[in-house]
PDB file of N, CA, C and O in Angstrom:
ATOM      1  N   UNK A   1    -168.771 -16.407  48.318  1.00  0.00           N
ATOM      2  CA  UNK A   1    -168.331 -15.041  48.128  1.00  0.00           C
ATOM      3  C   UNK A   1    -169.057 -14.117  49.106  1.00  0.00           C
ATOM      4  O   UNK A   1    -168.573 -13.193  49.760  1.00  0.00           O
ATOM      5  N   UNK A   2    -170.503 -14.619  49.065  1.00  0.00           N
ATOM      6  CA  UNK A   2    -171.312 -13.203  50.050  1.00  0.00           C
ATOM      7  C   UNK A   2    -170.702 -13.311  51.693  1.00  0.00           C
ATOM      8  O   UNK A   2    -170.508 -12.317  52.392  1.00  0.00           O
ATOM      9  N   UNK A   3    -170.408 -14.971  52.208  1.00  0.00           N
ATOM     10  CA  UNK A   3    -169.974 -15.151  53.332  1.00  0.00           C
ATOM     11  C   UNK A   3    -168.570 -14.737  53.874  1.00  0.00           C
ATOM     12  O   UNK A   3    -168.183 -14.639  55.038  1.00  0.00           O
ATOM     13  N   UNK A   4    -167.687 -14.445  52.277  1.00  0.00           N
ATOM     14  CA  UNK A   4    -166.127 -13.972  52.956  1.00  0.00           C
ATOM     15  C   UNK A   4    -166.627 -12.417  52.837  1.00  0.00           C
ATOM     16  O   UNK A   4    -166.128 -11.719  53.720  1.00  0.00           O
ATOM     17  N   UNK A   5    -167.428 -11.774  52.019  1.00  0.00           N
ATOM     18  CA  UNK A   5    -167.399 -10.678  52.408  1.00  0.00           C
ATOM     19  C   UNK A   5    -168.474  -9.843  53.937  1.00  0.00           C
ATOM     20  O   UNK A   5    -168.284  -8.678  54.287  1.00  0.00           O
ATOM     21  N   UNK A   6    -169.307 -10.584  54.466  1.00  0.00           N
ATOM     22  CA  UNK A   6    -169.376 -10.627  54.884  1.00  0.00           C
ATOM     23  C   UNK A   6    -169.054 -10.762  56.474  1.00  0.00           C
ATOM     24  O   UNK A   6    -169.748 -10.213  57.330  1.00  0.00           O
ATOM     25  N   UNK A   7    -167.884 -11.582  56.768  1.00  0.00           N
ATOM     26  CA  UNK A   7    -167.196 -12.244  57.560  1.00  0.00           C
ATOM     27  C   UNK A   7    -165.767 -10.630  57.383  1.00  0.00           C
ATOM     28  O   UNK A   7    -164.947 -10.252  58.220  1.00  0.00           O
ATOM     29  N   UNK A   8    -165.989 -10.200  56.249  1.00  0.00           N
ATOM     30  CA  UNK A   8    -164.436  -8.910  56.413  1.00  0.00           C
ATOM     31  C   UNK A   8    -165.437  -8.173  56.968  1.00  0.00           C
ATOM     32  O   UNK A   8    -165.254  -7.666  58.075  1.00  0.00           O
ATOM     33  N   UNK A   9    -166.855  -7.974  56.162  1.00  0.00           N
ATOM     34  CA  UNK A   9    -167.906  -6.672  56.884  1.00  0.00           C
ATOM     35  C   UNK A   9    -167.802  -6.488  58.370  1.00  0.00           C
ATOM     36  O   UNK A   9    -167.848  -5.350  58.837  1.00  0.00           O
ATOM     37  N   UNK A  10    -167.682  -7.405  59.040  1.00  0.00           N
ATOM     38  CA  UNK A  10    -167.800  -7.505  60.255  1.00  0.00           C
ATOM     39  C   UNK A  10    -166.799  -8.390  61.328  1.00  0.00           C
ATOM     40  O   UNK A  10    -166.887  -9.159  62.285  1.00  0.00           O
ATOM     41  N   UNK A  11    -165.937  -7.816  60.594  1.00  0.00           N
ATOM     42  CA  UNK A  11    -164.098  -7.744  61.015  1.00  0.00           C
ATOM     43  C   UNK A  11    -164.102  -9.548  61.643  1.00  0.00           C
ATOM     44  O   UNK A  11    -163.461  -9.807  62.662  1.00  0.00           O
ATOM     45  N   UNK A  12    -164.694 -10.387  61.081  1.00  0.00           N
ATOM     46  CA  UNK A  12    -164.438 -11.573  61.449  1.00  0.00           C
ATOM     47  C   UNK A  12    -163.843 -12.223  60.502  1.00  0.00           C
ATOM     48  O   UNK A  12    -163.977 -13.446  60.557  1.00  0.00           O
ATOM     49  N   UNK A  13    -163.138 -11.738  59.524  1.00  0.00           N
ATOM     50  CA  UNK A  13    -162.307 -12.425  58.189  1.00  0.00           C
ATOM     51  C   UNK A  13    -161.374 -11.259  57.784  1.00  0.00           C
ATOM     52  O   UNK A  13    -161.677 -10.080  57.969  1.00  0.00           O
ATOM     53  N   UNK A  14    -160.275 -11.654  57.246  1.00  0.00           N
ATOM     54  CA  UNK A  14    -159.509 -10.485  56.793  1.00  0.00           C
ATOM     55  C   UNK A  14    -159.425 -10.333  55.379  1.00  0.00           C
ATOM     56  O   UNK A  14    -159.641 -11.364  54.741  1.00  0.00           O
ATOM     57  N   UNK A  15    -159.149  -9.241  54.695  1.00  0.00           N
ATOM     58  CA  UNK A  15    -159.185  -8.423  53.660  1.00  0.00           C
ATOM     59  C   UNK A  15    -158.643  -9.890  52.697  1.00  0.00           C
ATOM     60  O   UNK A  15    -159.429 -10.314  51.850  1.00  0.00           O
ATOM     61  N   UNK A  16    -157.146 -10.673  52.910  1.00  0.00           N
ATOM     62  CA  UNK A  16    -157.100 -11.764  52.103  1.00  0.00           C
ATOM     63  C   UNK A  16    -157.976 -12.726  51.609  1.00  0.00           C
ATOM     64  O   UNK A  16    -158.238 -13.195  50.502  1.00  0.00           O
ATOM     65  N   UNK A  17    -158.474 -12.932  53.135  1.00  0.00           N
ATOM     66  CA  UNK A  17    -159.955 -14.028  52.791  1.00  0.00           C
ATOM     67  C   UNK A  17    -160.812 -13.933  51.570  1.00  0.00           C
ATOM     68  O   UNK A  17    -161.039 -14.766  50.693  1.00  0.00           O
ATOM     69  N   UNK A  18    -161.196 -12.809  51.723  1.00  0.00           N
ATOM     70  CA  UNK A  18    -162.073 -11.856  50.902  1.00  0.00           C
ATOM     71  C   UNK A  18    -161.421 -11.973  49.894  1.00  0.00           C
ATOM     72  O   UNK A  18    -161.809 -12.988  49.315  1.00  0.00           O
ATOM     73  N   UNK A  19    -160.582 -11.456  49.322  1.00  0.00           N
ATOM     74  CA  UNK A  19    -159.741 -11.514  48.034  1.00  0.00           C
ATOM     75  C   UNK A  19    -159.778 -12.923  47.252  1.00  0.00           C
ATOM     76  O   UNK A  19    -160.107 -13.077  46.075  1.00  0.00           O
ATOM     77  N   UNK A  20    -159.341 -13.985  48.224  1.00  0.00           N
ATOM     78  CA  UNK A  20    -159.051 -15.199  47.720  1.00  0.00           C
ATOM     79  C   UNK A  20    -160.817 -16.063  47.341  1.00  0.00           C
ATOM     80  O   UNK A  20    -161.221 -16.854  46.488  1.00  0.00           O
ATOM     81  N   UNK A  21    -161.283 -15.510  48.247  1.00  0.00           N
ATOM     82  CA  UNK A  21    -162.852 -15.572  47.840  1.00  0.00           C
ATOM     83  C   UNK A  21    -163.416 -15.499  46.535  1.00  0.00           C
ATOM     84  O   UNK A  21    -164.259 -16.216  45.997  1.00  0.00           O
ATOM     85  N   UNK A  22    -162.612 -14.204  46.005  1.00  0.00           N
ATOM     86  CA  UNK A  22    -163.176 -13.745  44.979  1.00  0.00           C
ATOM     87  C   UNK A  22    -161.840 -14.398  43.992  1.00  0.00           C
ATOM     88  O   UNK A  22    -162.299 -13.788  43.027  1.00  0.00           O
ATOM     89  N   UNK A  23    -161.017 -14.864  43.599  1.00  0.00           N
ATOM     90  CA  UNK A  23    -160.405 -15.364  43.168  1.00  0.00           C
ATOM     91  C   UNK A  23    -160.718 -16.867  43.042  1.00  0.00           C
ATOM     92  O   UNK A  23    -160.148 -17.428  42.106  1.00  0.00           O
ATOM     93  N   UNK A  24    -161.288 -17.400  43.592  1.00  0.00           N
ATOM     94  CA  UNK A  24    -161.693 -18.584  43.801  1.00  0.00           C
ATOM     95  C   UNK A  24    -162.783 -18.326  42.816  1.00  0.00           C
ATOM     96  O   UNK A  24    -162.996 -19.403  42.258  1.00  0.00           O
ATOM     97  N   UNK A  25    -163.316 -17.705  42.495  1.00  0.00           N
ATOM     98  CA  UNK A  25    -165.296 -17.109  42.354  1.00  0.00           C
ATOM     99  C   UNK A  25    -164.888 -16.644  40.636  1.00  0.00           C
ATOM    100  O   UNK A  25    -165.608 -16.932  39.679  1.00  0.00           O
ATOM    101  N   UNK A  26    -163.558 -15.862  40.540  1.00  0.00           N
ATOM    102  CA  UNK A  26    -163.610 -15.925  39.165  1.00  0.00           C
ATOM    103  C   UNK A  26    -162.899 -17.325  38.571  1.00  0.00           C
ATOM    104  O   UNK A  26    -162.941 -17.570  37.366  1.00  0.00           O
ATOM    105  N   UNK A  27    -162.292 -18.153  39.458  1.00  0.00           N
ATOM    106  CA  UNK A  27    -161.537 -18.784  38.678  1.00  0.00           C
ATOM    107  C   UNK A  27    -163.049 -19.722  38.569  1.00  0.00           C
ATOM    108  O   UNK A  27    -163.538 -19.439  37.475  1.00  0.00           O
ATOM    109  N   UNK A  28    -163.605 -20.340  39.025  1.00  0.00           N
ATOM    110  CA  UNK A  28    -164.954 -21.173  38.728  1.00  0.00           C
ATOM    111  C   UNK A  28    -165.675 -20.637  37.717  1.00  0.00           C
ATOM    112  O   UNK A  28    -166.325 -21.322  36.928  1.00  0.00           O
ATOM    113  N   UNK A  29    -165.606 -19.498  37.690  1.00  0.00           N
ATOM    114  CA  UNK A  29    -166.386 -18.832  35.927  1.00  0.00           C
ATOM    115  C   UNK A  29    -165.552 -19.329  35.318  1.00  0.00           C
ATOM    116  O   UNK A  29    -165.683 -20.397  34.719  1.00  0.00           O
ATOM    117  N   UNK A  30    -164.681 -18.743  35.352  1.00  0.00           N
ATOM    118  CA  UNK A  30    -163.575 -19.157  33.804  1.00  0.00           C
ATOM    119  C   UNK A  30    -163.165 -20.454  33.495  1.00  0.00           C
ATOM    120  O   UNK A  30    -162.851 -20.589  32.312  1.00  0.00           O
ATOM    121  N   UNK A  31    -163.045 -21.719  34.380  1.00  0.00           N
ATOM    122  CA  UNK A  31    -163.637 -22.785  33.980  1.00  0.00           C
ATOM    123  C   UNK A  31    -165.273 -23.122  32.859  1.00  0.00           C
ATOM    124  O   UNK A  31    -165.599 -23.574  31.762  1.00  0.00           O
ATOM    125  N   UNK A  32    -165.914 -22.452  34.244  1.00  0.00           N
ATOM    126  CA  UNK A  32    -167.198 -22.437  33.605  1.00  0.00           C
ATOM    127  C   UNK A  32    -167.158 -22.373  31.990  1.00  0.00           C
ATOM    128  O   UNK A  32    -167.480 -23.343  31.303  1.00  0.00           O
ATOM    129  N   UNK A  33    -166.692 -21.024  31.399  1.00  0.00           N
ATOM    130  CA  UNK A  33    -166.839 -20.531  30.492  1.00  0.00           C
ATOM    131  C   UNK A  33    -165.798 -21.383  29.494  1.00  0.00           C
ATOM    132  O   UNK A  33    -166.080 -21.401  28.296  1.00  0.00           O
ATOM    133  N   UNK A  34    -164.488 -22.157  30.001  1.00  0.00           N
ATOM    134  CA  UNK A  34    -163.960 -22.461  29.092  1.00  0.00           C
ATOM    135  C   UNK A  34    -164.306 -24.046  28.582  1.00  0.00           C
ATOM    136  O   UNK A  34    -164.036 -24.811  27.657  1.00  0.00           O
ATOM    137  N   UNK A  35    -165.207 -23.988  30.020  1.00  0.00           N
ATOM    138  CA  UNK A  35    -165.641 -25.872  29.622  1.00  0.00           C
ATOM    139  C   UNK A  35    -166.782 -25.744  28.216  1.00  0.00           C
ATOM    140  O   UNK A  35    -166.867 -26.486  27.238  1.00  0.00           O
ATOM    141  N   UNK A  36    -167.730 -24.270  28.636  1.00  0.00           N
ATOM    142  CA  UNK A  36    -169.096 -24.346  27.382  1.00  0.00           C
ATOM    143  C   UNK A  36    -168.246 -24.011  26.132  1.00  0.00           C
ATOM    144  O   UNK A  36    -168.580 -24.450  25.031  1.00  0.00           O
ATOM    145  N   UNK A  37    -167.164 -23.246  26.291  1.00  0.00           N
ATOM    146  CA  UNK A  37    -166.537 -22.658  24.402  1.00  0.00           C
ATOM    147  C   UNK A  37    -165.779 -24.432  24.239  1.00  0.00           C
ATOM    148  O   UNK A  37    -165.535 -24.902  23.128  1.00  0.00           O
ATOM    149  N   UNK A  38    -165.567 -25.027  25.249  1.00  0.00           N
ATOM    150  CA  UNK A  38    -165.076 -26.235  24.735  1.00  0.00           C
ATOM    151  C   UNK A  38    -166.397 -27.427  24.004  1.00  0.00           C
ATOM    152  O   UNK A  38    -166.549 -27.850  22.858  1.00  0.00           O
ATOM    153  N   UNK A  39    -166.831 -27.560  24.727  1.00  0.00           N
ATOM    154  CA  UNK A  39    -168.309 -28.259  24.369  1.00  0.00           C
ATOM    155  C   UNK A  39    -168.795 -28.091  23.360  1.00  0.00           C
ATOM    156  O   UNK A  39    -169.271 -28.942  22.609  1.00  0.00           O
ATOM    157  N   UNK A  40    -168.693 -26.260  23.134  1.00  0.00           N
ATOM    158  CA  UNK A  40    -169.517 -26.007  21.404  1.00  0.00           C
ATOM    159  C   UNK A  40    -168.603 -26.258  20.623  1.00  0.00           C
ATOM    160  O   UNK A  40    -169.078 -26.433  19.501  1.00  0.00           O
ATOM    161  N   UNK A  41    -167.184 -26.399  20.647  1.00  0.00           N
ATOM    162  CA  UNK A  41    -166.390 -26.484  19.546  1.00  0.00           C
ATOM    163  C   UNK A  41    -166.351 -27.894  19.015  1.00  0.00           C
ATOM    164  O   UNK A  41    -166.030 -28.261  17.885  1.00  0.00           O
ATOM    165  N   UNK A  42    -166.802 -28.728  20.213  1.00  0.00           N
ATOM    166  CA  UNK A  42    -166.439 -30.303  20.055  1.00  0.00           C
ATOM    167  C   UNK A  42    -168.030 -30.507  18.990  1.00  0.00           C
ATOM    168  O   UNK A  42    -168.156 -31.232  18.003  1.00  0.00           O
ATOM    169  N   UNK A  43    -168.890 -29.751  19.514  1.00  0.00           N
ATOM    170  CA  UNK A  43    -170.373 -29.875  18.593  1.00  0.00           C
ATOM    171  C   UNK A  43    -170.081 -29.783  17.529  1.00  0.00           C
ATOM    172  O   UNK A  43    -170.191 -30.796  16.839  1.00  0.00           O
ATOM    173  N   UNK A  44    -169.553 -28.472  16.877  1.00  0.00           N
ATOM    174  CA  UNK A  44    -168.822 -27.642  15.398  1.00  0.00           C
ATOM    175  C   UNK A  44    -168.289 -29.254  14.997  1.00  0.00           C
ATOM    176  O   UNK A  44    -168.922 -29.938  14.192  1.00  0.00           O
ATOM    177  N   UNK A  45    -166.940 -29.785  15.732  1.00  0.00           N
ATOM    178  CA  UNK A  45    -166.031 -30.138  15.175  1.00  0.00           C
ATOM    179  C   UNK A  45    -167.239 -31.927  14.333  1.00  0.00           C
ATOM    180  O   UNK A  45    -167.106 -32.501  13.252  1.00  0.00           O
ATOM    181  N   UNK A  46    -168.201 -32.178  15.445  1.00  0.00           N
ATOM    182  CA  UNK A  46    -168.908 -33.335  15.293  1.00  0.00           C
ATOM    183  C   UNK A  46    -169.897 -33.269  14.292  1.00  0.00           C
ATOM    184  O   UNK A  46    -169.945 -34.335  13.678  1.00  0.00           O
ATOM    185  N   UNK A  47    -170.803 -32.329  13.840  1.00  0.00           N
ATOM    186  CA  UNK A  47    -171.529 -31.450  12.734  1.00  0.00           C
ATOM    187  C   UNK A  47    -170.458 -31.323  11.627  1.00  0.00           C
ATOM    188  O   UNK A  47    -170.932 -31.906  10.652  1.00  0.00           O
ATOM    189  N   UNK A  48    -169.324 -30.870  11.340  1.00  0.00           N
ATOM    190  CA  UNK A  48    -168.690 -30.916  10.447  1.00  0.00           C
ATOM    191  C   UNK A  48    -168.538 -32.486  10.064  1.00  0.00           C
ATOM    192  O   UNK A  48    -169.403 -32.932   9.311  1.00  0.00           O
ATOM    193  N   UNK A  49    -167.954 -32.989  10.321  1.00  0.00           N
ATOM    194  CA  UNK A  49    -167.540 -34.480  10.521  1.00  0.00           C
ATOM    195  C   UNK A  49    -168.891 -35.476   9.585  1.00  0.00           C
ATOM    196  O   UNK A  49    -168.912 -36.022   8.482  1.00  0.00           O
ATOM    197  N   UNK A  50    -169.839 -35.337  10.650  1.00  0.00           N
ATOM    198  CA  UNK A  50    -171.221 -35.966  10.077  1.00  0.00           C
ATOM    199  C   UNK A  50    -171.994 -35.381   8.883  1.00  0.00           C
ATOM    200  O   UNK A  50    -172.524 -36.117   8.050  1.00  0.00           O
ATOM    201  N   UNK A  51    -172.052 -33.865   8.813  1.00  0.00           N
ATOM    202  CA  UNK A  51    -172.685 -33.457   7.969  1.00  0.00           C
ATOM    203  C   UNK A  51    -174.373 -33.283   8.592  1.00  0.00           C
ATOM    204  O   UNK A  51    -175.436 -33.107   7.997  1.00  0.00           O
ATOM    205  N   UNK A  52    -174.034 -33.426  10.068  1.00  0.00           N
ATOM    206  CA  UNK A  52    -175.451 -33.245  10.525  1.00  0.00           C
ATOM    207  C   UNK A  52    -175.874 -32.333  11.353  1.00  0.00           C
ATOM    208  O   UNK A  52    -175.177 -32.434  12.363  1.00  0.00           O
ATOM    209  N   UNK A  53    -177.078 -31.016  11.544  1.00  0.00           N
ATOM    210  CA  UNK A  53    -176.907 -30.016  12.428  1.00  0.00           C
ATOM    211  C   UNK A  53    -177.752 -30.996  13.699  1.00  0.00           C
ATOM    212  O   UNK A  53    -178.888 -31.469  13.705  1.00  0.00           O
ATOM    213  N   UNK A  54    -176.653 -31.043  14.710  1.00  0.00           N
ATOM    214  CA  UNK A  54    -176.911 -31.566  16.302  1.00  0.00           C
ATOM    215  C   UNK A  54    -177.807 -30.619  17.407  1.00  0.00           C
ATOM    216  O   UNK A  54    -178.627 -30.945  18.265  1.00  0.00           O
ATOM    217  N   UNK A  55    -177.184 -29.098  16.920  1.00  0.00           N
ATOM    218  CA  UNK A  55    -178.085 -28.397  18.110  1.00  0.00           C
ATOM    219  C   UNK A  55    -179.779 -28.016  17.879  1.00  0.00           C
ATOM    220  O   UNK A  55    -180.395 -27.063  18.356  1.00  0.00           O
ATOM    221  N   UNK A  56    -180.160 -28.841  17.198  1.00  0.00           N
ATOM    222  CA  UNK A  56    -181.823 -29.139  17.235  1.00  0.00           C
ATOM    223  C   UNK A  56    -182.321 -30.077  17.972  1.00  0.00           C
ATOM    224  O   UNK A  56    -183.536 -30.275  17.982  1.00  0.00           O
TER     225      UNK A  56
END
């Protein structure tokens, strides 16, 4: 991200670059974020199941 904006700062990338940069940059969070709400739910779903608290 700092290198496409960078690269527009100094007219060696264009305004798309940059954009898709940052599109790229949120879509890797929102993975991010949907892989950990997935992970804790599979914990929930495995703790229910067993009857045992796991995140200790």
């Amino acid at each position: 991200m700092k290198s496409a904006q960078y690269s527009y700062e100094t007219d060696m990338g264009s305004f798309l670059d940059l954009l898709d940069a940052y599109r790229m940059y949120q879509e890797s969070r929102i993975m991010y974020y949907e892989s950990v709400t997935m992970y804790l739910k599979m914990i929930a779903e495995l703790e229910k199941a067993t009857g045992l608290n796991l995140k200790n």
